[in-house]
C-alpha positions as CSV (number, residue, x, y, z in Angstrom):
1,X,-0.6,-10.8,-1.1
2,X,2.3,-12.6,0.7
3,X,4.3,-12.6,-2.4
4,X,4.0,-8.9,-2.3
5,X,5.2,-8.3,0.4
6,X,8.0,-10.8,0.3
7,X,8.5,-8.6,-2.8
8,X,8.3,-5.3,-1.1
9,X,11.1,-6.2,1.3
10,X,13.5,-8.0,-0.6
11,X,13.9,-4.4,-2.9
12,X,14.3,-2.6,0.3
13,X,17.0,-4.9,1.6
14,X,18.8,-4.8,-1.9
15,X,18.6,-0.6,-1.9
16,X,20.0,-0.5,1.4
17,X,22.5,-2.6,0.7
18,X,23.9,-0.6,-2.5
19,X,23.7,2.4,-1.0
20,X,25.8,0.7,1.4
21,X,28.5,-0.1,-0.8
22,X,28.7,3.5,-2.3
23,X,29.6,5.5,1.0
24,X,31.9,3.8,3.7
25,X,30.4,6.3,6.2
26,X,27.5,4.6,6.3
27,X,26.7,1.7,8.5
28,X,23.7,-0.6,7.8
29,X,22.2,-3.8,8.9
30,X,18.7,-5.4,7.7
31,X,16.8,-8.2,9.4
32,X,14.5,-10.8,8.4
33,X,12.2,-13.6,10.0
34,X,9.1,-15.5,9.0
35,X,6.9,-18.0,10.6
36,X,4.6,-20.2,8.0
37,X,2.7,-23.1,10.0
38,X,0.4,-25.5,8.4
39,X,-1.7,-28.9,9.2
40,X,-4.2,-28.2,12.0
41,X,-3.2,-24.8,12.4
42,X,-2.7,-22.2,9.7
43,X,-0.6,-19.2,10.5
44,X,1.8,-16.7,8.6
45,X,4.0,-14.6,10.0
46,X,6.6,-12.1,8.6
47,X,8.4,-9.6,10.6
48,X,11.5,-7.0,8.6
49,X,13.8,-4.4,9.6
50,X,16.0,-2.1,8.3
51,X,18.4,0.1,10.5
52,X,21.1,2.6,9.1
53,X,23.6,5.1,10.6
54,X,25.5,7.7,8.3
55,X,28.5,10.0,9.5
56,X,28.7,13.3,7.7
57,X,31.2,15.7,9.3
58,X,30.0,16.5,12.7
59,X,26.3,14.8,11.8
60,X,25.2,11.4,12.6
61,X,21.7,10.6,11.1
62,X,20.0,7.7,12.0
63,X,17.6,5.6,9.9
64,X,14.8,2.8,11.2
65,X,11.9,1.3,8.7
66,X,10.1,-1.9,10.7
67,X,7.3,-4.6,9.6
68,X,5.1,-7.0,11.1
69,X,2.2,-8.7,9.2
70,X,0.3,-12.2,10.7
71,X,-2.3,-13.9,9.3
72,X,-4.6,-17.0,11.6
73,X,-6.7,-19.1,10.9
74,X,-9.8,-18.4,12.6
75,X,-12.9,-20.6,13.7
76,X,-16.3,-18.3,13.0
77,X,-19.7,-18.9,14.8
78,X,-20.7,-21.2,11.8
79,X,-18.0,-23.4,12.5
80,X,-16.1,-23.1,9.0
81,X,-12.5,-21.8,9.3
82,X,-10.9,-18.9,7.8
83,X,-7.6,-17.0,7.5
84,X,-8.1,-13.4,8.9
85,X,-5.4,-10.7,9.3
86,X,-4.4,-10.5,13.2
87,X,-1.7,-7.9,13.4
88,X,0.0,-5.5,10.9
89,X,2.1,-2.8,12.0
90,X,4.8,-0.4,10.4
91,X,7.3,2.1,11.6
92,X,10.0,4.4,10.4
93,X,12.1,6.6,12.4
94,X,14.7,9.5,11.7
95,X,17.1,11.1,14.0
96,X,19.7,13.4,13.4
97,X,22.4,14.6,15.7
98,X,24.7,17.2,15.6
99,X,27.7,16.3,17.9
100,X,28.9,19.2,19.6
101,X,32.5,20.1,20.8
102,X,32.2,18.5,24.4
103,X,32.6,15.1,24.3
104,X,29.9,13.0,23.7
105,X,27.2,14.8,23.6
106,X,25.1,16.4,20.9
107,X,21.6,17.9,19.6
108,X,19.0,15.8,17.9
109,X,15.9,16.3,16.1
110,X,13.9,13.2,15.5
111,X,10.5,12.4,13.3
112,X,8.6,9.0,13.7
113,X,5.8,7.2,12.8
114,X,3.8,4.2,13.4
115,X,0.7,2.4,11.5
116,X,-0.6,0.0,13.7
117,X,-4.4,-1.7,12.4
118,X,-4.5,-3.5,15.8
119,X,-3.0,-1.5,18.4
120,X,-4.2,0.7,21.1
121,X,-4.1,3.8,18.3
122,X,-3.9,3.8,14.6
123,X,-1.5,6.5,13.9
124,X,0.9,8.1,15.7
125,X,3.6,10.9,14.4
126,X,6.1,12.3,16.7
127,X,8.6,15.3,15.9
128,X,10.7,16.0,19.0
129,X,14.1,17.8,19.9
130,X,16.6,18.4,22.3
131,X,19.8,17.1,24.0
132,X,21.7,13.8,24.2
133,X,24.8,12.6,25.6
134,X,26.7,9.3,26.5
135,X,27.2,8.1,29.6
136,X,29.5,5.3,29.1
137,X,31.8,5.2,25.9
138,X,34.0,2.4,26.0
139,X,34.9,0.3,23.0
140,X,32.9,-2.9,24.5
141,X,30.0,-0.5,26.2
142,X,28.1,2.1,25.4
143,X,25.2,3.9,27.5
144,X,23.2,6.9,26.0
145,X,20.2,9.7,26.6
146,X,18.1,12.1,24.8
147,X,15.8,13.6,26.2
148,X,13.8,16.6,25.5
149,X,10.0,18.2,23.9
150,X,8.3,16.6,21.1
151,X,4.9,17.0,19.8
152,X,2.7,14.3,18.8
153,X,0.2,14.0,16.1
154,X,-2.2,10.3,16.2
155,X,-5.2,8.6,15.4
156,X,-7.8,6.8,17.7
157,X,-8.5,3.3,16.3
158,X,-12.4,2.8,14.9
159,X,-13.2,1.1,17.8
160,X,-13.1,3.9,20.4
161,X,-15.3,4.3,23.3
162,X,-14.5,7.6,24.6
163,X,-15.5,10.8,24.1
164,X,-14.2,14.2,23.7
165,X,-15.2,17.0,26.2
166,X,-17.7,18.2,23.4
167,X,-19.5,14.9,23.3
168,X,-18.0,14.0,20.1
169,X,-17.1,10.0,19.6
170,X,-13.1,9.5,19.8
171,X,-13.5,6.1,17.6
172,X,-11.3,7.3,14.0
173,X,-10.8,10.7,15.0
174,X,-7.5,13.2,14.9
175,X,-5.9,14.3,18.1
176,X,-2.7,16.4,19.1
177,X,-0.6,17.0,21.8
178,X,2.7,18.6,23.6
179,X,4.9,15.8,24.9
180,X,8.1,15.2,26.5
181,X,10.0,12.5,25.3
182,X,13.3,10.6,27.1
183,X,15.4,7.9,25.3
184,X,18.0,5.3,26.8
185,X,20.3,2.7,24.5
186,X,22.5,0.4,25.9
187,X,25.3,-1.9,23.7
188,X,27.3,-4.3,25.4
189,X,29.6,-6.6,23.0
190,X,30.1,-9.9,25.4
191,X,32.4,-11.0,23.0
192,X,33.6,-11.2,19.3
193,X,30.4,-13.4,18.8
194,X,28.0,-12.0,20.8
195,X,26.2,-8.9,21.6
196,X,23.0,-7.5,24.4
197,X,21.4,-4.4,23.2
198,X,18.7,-2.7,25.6
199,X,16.4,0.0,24.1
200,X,13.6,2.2,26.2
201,X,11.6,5.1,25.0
202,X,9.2,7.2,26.7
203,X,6.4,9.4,25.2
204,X,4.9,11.2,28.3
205,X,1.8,13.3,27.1
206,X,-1.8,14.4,28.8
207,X,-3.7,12.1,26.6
208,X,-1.6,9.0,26.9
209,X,1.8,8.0,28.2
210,X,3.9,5.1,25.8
211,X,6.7,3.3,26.7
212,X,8.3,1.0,24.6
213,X,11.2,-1.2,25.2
214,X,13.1,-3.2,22.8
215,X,15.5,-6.3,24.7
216,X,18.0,-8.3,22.2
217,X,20.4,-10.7,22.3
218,X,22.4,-10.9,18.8
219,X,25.0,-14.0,17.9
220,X,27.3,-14.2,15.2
221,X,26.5,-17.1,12.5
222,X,29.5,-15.8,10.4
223,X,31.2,-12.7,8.9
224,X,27.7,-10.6,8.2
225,X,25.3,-12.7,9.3
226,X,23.8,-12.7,12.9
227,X,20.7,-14.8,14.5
228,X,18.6,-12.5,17.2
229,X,16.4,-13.3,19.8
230,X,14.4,-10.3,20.8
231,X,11.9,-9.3,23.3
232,X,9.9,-6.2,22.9
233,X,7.1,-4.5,25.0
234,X,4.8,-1.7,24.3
235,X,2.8,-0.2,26.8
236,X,-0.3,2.6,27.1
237,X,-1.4,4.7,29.8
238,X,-4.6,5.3,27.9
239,X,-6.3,2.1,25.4
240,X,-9.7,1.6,24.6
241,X,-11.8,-0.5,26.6
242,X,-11.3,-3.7,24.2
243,X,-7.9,-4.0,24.1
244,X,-5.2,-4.3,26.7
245,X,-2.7,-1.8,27.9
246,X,0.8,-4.2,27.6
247,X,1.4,-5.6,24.3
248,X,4.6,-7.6,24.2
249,X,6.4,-9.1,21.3
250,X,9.3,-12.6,21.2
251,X,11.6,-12.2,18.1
252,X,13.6,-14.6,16.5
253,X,15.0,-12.9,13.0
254,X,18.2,-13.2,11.2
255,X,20.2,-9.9,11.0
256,X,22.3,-8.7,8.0
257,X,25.1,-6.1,8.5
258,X,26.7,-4.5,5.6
């Protein structure tokens, strides 16, 4: 099963990478970590990314596919030990914008998903729309915003408590929503080696409110290759009674760029 999906990324990284080399418009980076732990403890860890950006005329499209797979070793009631499946999660995420004639600032329309077999809801799919613009837009710095509707299409996770107003059990069942989504992204290049990136997303709805926020800290090994420490928090208005509402996540991946 690891090999697989050792297999599964290493394709993805190659595909990216030729498509790279065919169009000069398009700019791509992939990252890569893994934690393997032996002995007394047992653990596997794996986390990918892939992010891409393409320039065509006065569009800029936006590309993000995203991994994380962990395996423990586990101590059951009988006492024996075994290696369970502790988190596995997957994203992608598409955004295009049309750049308008005023100066940094455009039109997007953006479709993501995330499969998450531990978190607070199985699926979620979010289409959403509306305006962006940058802030700051200097050569070293840049600040942006989007903001605007979106509507969101999820999955409660199996172990659900609630209940819908009709009685019926939440636990594995289909919801929708209208939302309202804002976006901020801030890039600050310290230096010819160095580089702070700040993400934060909010998904306000009537069911639930998410707010993620992705913290990175990238420095340059040599001409491509980079070493990033990230820090990365996910938080729910609205979980289930067994789980928490703050999931947080420490990175440490190489990155790519091609």
């Amino acid at each position: 099963m690891k090999i697989k999906y050792l297999a599964v990324l290493i394709a993805l990284t190659s595909a990216n990478s030729v498509v790279a080399n065919e169009d000069k418009k398009w700019e791509a980076s992939s990252e890569l970590g893994a934690i393997i732990t032996s002995g007394n403890t047992e653990t596997t860890t794996f986390k990918f990314g892939v992010n891409a950006k393409h320039d065509i005329g006065r569009w800029t499209n936006e590309y993000k596919l995203s991994a994380l797979y962990k395996e423990d070793e586990v101590t059951l009631e009988s006492g024996l030990k075994e290696t369970q499946r502790t988190n596995e999660k997957y994203g992608g995420a598409i955004q295009a914008n049309y750049n308008l004639e005023t100066k940094n600032s455009h039109f997007f329309v953006a479709l993501t998903h995330d499969s998450d077999y531990f978190g607070a809801y199985r699926h979620e799919t979010v289409l959403s729309g509306g305006y962006g613009f940058r802030l700051i837009d200097e050569s070293d710095m840049t600040l942006g915003f989007d903001f605007g509707p979106g509507y969101k299409y999820f999955q409660y996770s199996e172990s659900n408590g609630d209940l819908f107003k009709d009685g019926r059990p939440k636990a594995g069942e289909k919801d929708d929503e209208w939302i309202a989504v804002g976006k901020a992204d801030f890039n600050w290049t310290i230096s010819d080696n160095a580089k702070f990136t700040q993400g934060l997303k909010v998904e306000y709805g009537d069911t639930n409110t998410k707010t993620l926020s992705e913290t990175a800290l990238l420095t340059k090994i040599n001409g491509s290759l980079q070493m990033k420490v990230g820090f990365n928090v996910t938080h729910n208005s609205d979980v289930d009674d067994d789980k928490v509402n703050t999931d947080t996540e420490t990175v440490l991946t190489l990155v790519y760029s091609f």
